[in-house]
HTML snippet that shows the backbone in 3Dmol.js (N, CA, C, O; Angstrom):
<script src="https://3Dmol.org/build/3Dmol-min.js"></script>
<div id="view" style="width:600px;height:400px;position:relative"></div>
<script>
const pdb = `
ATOM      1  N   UNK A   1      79.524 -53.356 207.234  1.00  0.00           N
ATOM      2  CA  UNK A   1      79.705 -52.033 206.699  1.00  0.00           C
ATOM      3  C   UNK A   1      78.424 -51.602 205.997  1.00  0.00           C
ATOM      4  O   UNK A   1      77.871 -52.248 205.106  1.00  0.00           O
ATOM      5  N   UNK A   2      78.042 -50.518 206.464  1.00  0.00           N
ATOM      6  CA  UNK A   2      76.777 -49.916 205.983  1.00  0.00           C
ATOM      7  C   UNK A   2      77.127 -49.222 204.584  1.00  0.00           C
ATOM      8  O   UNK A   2      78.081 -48.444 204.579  1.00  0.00           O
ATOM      9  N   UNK A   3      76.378 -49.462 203.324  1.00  0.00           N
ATOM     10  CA  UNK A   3      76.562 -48.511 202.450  1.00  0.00           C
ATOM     11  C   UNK A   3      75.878 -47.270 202.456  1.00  0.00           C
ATOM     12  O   UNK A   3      74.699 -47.337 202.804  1.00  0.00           O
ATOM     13  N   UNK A   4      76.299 -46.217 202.174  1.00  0.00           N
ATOM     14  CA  UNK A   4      76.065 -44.852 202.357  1.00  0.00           C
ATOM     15  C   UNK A   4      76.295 -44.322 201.130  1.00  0.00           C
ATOM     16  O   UNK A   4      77.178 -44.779 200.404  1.00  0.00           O
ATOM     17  N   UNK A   5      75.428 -43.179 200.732  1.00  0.00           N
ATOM     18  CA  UNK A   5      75.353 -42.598 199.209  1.00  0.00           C
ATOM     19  C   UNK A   5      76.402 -41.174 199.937  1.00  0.00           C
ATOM     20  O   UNK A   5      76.242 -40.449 200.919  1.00  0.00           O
ATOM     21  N   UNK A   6      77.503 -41.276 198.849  1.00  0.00           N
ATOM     22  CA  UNK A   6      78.570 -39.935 199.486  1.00  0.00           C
ATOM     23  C   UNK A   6      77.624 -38.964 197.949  1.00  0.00           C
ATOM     24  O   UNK A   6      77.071 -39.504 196.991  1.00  0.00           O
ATOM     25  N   UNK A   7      77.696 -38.055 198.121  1.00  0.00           N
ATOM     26  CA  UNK A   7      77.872 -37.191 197.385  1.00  0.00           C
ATOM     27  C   UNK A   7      78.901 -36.921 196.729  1.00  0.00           C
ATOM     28  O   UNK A   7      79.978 -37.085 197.303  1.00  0.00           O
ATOM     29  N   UNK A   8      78.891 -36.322 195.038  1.00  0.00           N
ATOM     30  CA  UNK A   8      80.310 -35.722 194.816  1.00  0.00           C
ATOM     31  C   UNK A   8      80.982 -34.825 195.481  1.00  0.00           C
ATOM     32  O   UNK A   8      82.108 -34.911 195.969  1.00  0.00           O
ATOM     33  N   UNK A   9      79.813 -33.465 195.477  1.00  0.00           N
ATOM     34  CA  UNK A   9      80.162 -32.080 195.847  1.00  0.00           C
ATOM     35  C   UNK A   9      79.144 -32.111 197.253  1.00  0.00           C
ATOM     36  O   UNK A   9      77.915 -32.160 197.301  1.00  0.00           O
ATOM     37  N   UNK A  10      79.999 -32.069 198.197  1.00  0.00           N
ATOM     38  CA  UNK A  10      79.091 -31.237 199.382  1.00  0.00           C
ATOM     39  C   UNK A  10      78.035 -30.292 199.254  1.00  0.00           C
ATOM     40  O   UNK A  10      76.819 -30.259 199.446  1.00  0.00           O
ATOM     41  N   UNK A  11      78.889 -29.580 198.883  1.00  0.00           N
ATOM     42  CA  UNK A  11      78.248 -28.203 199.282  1.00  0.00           C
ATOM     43  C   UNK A  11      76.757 -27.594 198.010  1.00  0.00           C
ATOM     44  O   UNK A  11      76.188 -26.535 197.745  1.00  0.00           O
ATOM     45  N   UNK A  12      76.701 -28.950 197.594  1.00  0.00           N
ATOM     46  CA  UNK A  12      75.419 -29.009 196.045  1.00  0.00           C
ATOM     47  C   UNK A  12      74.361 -29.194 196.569  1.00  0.00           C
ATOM     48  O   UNK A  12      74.728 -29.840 197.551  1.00  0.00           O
ATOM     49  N   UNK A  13      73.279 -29.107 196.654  1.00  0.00           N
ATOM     50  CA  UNK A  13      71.791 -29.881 197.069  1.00  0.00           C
ATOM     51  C   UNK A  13      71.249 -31.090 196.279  1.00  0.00           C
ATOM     52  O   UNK A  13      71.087 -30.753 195.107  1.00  0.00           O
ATOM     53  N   UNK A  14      71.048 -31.855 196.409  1.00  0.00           N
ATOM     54  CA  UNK A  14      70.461 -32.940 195.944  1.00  0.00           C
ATOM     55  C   UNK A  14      69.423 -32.283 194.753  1.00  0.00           C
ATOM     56  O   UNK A  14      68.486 -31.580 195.132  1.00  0.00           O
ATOM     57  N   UNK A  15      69.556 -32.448 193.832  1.00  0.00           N
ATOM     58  CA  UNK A  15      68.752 -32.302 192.961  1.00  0.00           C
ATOM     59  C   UNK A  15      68.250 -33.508 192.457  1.00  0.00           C
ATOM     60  O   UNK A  15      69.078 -34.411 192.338  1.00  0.00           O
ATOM     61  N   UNK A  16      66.431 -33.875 191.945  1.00  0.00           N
ATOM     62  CA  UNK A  16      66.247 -34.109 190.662  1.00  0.00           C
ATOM     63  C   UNK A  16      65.995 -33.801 189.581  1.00  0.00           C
ATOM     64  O   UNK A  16      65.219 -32.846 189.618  1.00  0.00           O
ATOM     65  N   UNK A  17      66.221 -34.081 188.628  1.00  0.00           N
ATOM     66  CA  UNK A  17      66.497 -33.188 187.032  1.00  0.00           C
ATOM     67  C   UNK A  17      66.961 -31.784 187.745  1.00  0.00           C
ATOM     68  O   UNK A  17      68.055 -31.686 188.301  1.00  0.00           O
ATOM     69  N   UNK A  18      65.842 -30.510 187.657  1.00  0.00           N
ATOM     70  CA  UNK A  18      66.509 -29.245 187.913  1.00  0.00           C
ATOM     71  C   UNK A  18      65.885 -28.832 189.511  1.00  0.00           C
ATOM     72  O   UNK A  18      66.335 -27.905 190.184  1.00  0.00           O
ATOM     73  N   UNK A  19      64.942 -29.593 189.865  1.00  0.00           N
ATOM     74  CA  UNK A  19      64.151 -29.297 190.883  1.00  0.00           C
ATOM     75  C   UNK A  19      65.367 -29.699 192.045  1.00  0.00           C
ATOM     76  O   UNK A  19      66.294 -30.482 191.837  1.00  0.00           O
ATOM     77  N   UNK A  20      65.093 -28.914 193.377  1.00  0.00           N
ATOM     78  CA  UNK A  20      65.708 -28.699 194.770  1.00  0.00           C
ATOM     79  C   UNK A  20      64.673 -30.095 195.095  1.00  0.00           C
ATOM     80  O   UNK A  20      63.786 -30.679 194.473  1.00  0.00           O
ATOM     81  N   UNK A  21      65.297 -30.238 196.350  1.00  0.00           N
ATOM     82  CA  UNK A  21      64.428 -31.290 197.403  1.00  0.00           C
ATOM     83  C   UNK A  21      63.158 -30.392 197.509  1.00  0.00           C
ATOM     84  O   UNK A  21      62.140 -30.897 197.036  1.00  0.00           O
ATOM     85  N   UNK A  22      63.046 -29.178 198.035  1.00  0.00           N
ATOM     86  CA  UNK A  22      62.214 -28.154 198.647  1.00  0.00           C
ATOM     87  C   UNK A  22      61.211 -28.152 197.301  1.00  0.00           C
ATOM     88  O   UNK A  22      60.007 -28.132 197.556  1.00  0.00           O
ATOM     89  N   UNK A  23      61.489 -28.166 196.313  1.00  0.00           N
ATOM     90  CA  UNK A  23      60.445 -27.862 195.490  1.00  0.00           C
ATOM     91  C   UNK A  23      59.657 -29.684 195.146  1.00  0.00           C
ATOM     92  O   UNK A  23      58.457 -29.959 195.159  1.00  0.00           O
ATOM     93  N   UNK A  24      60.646 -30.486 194.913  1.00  0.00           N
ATOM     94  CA  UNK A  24      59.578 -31.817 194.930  1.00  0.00           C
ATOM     95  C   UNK A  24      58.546 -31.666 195.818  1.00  0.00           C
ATOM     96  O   UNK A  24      57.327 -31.802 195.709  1.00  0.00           O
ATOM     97  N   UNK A  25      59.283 -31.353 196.729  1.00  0.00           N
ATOM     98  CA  UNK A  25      58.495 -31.534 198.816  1.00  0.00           C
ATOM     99  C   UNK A  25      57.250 -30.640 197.897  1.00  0.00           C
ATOM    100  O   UNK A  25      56.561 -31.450 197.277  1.00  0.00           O
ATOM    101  N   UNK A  26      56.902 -29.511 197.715  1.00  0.00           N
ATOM    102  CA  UNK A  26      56.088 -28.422 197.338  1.00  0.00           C
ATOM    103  C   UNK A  26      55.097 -29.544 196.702  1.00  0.00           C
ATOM    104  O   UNK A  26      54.091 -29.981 197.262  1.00  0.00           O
ATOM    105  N   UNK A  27      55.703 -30.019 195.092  1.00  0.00           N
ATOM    106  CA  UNK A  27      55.299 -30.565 193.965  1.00  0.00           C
ATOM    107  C   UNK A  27      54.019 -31.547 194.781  1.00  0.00           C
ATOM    108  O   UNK A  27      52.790 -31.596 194.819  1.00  0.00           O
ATOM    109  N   UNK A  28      54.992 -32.126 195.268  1.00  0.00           N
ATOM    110  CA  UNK A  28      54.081 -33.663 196.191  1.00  0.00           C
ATOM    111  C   UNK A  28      53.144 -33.215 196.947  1.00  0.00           C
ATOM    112  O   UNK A  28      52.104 -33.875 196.947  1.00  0.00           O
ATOM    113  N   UNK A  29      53.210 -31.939 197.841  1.00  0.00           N
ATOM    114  CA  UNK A  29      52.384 -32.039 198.386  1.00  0.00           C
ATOM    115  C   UNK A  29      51.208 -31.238 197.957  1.00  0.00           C
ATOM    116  O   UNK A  29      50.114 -31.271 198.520  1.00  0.00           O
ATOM    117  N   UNK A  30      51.453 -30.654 197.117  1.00  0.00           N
ATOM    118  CA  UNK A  30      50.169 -29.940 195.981  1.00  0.00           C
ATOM    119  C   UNK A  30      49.486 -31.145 195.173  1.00  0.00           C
ATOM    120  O   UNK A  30      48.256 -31.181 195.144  1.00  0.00           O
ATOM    121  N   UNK A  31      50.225 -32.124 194.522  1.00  0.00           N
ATOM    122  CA  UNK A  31      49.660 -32.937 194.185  1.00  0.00           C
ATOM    123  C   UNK A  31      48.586 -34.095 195.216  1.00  0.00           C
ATOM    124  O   UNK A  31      47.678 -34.760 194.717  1.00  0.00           O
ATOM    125  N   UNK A  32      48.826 -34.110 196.184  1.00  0.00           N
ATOM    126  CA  UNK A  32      48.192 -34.702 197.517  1.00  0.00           C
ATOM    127  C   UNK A  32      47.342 -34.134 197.895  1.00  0.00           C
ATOM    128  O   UNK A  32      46.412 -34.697 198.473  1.00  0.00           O
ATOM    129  N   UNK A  33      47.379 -33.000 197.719  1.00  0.00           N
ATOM    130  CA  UNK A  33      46.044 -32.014 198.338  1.00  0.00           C
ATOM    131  C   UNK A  33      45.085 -31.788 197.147  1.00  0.00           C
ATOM    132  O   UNK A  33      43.903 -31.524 197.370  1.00  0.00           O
ATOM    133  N   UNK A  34      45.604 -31.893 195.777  1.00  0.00           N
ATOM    134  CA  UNK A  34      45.045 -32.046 195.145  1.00  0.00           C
ATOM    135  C   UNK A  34      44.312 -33.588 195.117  1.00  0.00           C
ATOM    136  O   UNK A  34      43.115 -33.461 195.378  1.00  0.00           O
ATOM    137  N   UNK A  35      44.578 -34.574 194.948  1.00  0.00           N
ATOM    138  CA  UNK A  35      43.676 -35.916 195.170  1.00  0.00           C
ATOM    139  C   UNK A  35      43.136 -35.998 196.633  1.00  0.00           C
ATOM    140  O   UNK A  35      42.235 -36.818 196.812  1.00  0.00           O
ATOM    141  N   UNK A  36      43.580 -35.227 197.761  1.00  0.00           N
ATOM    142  CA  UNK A  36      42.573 -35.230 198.747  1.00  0.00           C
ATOM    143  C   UNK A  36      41.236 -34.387 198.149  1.00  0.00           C
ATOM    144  O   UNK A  36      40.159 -34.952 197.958  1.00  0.00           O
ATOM    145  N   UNK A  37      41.427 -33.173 197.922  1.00  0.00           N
ATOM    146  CA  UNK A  37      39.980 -32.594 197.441  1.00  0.00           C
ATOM    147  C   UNK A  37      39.572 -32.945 196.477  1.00  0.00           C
ATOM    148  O   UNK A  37      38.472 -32.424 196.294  1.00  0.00           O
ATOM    149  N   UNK A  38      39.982 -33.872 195.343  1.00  0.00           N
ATOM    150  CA  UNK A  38      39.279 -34.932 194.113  1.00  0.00           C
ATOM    151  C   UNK A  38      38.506 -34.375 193.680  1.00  0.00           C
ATOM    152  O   UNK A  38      37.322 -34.704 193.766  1.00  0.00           O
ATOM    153  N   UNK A  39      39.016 -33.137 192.949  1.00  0.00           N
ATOM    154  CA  UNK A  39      37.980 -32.152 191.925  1.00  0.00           C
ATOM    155  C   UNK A  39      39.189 -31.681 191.054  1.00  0.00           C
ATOM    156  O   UNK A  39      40.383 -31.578 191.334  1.00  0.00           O
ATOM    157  N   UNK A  40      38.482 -31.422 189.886  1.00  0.00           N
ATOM    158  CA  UNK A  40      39.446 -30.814 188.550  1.00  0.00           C
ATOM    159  C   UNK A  40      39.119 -29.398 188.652  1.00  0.00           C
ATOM    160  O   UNK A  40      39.564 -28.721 187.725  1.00  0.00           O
ATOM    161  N   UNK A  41      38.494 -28.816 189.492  1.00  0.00           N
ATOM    162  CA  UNK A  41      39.119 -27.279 189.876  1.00  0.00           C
ATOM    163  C   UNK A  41      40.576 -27.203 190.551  1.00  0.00           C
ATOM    164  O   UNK A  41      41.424 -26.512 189.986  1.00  0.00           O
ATOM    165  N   UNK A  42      40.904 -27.886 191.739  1.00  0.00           N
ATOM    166  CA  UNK A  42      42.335 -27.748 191.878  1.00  0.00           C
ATOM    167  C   UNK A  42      43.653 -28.345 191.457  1.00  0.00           C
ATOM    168  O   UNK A  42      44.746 -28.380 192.022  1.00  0.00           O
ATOM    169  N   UNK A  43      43.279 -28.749 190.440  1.00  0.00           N
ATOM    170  CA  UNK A  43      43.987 -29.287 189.349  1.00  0.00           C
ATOM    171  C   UNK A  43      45.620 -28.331 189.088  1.00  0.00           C
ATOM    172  O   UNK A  43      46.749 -28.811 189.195  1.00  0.00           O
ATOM    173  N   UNK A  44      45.242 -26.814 188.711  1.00  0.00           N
ATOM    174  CA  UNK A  44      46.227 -26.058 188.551  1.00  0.00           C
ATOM    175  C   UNK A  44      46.578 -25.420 189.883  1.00  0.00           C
ATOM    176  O   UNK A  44      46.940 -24.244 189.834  1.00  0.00           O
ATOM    177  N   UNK A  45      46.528 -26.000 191.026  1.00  0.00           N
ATOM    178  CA  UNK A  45      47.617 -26.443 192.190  1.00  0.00           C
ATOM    179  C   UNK A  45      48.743 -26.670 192.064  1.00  0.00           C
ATOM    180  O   UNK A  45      49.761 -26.153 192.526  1.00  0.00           O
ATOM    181  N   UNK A  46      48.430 -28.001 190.987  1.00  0.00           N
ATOM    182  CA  UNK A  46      49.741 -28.207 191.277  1.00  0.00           C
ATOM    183  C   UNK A  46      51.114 -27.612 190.455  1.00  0.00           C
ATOM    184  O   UNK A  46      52.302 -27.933 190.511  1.00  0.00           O
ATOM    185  N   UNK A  47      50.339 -26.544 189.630  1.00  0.00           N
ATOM    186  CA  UNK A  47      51.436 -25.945 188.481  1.00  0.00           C
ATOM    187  C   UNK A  47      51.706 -24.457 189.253  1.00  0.00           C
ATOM    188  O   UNK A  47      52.749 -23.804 189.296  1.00  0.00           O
ATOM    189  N   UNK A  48      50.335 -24.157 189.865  1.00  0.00           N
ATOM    190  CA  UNK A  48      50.492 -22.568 190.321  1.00  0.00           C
ATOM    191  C   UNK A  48      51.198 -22.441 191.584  1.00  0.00           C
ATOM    192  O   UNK A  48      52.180 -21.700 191.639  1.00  0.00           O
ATOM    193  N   UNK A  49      50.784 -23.115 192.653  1.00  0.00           N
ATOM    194  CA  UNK A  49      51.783 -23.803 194.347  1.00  0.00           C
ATOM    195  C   UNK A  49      53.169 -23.484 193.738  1.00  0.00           C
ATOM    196  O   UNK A  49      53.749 -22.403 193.841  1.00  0.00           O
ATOM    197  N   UNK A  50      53.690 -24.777 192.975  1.00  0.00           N
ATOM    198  CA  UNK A  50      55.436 -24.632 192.981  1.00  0.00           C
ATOM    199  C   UNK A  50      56.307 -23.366 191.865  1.00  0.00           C
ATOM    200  O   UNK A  50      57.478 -23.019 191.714  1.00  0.00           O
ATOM    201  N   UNK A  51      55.026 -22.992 191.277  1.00  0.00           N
ATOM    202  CA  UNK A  51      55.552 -21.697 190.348  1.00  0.00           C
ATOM    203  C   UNK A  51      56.036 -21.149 191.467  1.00  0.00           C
ATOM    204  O   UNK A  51      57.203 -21.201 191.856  1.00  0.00           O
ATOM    205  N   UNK A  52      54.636 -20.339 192.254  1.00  0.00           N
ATOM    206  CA  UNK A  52      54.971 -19.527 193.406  1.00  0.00           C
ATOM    207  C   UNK A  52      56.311 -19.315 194.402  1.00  0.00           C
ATOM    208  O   UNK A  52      57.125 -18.444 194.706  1.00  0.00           O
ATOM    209  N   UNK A  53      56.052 -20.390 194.629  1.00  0.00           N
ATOM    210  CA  UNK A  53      57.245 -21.043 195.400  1.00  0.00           C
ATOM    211  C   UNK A  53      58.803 -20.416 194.921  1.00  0.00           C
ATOM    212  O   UNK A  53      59.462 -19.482 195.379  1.00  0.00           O
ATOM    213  N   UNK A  54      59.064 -21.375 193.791  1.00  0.00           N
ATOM    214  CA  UNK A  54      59.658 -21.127 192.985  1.00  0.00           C
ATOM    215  C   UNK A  54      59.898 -19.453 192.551  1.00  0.00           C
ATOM    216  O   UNK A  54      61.113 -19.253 192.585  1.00  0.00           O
ATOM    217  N   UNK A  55      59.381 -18.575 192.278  1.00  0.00           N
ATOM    218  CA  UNK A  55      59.292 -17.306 192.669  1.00  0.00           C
ATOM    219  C   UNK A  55      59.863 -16.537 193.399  1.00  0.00           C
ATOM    220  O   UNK A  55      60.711 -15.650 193.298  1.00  0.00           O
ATOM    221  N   UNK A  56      59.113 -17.130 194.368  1.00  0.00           N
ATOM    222  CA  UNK A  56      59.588 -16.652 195.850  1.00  0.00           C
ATOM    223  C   UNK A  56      61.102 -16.549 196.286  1.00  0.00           C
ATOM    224  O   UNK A  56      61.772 -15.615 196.728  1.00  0.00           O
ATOM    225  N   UNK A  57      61.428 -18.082 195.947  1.00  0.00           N
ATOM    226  CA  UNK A  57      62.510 -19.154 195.948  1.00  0.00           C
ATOM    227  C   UNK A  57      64.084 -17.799 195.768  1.00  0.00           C
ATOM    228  O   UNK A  57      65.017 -17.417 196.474  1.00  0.00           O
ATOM    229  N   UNK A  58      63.639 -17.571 194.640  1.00  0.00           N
ATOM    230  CA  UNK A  58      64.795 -17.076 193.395  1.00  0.00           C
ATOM    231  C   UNK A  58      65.681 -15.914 194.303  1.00  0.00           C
ATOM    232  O   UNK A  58      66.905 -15.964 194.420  1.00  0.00           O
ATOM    233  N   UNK A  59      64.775 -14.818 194.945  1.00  0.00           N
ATOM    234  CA  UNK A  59      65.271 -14.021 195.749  1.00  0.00           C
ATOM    235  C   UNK A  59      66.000 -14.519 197.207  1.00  0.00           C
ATOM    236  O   UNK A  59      66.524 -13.645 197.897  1.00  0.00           O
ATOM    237  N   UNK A  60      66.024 -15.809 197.625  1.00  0.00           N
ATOM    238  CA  UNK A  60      66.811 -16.131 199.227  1.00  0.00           C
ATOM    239  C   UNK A  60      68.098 -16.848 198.883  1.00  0.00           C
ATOM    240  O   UNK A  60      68.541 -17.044 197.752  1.00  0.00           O
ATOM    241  N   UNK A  61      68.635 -17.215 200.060  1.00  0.00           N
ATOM    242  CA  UNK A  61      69.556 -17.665 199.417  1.00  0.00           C
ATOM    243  C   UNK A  61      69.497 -19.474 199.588  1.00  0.00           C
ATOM    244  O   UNK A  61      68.438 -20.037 199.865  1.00  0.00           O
ATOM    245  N   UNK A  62      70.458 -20.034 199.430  1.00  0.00           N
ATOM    246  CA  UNK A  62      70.074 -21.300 199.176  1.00  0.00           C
ATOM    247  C   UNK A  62      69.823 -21.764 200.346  1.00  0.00           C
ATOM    248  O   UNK A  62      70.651 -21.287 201.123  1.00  0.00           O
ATOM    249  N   UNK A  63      68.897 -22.649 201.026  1.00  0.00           N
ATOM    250  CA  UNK A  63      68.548 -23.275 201.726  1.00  0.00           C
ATOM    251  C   UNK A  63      67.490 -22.694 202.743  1.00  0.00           C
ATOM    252  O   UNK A  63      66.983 -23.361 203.645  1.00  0.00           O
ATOM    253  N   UNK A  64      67.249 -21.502 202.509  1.00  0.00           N
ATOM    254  CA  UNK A  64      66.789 -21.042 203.733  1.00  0.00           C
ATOM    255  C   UNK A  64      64.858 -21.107 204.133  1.00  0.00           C
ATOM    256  O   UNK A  64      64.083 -20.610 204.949  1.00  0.00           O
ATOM    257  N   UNK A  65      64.820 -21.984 203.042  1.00  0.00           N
ATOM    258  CA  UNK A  65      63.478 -22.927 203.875  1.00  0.00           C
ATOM    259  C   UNK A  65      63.812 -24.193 205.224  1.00  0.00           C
ATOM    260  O   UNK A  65      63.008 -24.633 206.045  1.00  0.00           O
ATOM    261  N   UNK A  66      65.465 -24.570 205.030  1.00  0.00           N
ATOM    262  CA  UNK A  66      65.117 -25.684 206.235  1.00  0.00           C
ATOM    263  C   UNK A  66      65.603 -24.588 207.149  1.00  0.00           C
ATOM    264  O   UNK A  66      65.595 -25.034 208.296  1.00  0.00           O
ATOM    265  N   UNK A  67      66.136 -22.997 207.112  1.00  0.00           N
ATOM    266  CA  UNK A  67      66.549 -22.493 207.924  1.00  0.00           C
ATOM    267  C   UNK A  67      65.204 -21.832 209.113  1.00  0.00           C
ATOM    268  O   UNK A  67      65.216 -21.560 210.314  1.00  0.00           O
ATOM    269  N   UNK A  68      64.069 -21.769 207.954  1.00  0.00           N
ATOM    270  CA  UNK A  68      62.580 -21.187 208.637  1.00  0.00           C
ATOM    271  C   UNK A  68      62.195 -22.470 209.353  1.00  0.00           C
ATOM    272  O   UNK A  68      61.335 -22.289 210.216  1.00  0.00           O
ATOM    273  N   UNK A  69      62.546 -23.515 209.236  1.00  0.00           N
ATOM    274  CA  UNK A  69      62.023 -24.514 209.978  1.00  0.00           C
ATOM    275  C   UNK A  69      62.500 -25.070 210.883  1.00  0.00           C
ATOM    276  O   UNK A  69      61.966 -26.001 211.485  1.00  0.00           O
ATOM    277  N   UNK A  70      64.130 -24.342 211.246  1.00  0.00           N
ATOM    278  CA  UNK A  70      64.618 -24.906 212.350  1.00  0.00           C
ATOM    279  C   UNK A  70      64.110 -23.130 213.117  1.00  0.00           C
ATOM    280  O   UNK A  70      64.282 -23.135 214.336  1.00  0.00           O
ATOM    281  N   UNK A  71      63.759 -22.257 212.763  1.00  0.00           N
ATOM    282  CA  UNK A  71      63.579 -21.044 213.675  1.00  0.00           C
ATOM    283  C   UNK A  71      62.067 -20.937 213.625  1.00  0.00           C
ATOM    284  O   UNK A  71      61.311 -19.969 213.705  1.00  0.00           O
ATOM    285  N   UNK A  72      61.914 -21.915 213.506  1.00  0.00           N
ATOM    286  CA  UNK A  72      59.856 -21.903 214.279  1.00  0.00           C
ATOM    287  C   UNK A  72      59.919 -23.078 214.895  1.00  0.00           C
ATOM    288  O   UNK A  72      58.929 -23.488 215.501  1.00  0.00           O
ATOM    289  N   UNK A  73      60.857 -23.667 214.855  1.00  0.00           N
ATOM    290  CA  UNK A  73      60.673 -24.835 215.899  1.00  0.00           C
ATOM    291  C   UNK A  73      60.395 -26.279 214.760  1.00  0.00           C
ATOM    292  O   UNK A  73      60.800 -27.394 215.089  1.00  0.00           O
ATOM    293  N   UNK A  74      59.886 -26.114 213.835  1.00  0.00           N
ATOM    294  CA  UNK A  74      59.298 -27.452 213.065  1.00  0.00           C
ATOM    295  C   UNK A  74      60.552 -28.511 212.766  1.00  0.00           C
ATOM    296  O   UNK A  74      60.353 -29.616 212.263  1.00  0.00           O
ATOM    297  N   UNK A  75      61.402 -28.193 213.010  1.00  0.00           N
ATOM    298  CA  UNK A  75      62.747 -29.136 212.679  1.00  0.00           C
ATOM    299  C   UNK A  75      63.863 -28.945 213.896  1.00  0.00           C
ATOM    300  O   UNK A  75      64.284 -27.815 214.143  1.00  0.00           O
ATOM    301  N   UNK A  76      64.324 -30.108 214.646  1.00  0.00           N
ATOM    302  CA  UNK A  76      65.263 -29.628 215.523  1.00  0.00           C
ATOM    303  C   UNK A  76      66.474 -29.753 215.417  1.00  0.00           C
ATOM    304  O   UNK A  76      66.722 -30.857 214.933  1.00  0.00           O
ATOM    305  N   UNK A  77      67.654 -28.991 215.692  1.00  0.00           N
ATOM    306  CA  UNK A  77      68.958 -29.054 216.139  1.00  0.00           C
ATOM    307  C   UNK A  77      69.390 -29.660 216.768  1.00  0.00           C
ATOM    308  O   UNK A  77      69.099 -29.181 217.864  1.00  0.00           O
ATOM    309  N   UNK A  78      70.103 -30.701 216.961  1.00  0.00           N
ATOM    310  CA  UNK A  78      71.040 -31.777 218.026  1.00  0.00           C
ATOM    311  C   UNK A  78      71.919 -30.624 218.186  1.00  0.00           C
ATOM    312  O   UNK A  78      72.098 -29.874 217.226  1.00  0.00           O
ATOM    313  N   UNK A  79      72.556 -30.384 219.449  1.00  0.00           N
ATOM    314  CA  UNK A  79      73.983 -30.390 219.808  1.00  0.00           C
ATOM    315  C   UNK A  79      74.144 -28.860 219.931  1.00  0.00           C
ATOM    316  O   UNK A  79      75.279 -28.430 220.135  1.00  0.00           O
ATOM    317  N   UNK A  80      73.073 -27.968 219.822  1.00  0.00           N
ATOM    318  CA  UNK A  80      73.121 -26.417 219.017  1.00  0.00           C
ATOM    319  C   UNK A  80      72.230 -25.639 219.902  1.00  0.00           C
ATOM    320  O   UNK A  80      71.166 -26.149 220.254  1.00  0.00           O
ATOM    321  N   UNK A  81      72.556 -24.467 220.292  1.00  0.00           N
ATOM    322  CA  UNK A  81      71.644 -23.698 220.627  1.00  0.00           C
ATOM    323  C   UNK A  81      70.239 -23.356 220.631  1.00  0.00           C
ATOM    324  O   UNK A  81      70.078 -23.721 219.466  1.00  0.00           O
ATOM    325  N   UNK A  82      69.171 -22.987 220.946  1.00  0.00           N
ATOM    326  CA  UNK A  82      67.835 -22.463 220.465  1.00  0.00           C
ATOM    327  C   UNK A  82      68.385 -21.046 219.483  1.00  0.00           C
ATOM    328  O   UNK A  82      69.470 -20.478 219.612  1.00  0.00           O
ATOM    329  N   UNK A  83      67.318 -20.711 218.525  1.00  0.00           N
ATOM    330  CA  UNK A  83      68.079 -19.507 217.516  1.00  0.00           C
ATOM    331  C   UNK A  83      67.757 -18.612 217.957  1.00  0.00           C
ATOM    332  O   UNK A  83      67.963 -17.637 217.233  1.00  0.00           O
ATOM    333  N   UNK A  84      67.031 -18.273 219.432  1.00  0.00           N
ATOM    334  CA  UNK A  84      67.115 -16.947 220.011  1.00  0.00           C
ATOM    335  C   UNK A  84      68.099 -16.612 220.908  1.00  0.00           C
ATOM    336  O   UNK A  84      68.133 -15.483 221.396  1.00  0.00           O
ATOM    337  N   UNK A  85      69.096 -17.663 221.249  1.00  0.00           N
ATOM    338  CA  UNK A  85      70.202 -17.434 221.548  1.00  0.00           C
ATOM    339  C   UNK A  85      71.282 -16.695 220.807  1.00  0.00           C
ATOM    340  O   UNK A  85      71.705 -17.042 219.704  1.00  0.00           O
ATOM    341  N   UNK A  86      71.842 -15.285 221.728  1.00  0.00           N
ATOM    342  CA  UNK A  86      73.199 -15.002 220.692  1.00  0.00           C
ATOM    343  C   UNK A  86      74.427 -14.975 220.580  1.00  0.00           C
ATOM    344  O   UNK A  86      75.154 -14.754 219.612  1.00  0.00           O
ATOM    345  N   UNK A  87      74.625 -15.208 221.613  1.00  0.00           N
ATOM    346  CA  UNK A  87      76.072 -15.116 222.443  1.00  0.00           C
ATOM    347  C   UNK A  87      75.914 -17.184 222.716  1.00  0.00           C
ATOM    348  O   UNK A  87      75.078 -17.921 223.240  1.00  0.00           O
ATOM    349  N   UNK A  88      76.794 -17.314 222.246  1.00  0.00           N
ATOM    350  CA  UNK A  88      77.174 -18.721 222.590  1.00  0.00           C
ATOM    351  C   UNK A  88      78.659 -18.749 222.904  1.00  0.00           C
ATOM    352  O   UNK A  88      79.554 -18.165 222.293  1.00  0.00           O
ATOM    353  N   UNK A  89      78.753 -19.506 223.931  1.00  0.00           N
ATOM    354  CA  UNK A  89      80.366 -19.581 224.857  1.00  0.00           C
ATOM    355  C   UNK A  89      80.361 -21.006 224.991  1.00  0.00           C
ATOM    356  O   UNK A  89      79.398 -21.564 225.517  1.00  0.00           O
ATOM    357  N   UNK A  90      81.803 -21.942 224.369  1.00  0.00           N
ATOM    358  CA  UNK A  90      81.504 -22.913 224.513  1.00  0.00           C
ATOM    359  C   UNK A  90      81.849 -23.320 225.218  1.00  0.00           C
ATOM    360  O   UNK A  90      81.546 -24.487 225.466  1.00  0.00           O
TER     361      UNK A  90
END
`;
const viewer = $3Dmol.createViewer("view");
viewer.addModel(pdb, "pdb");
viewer.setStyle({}, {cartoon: {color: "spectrum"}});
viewer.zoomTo();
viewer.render();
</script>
């Protein structure tokens, strides 16, 4: 028997402390691009990136960064249509 982490609430996003998955993902990778270019000019990357974000964030509704990434192609669907499909008949 495999152990598996259930969630309480489904329908919640994984949070740590107050941050979404989507904004760590941001956090990390500002911080990465920051030690790739290894200068203390892009230092406030990594505060100004996930502000933005975050910003941005406030006006969509929940999730709809993995929704831009399954409709450009960067993430795929098992079992599901392409999203320029509209009419689905099963």
């Amino acid at each position: 028997m495999d152990g598996a982490r259930v969630p309480r609430y489904l329908h919640l996003p994984v949070q740590i402390l107050w941050f979404d998955m989507e904004d760590i993902a941001i956090i990390s990778a500002s911080y990465a691009l920051w030690l790739i270019l290894d200068t203390w000019y892009a230092l406030p990357l990594i505060v100004i990136l996930p502000w933005l974000f975050k910003s941005a964030k406030t006006n969509k509704p929940r999730g709809f960064l993995r929704h831009l990434l399954y409709a450009y192609g960067v993430q795929k669907l098992t079992h599901y249509p392409p999203p320029h499909i509209e009419v689905f008949e099963e």
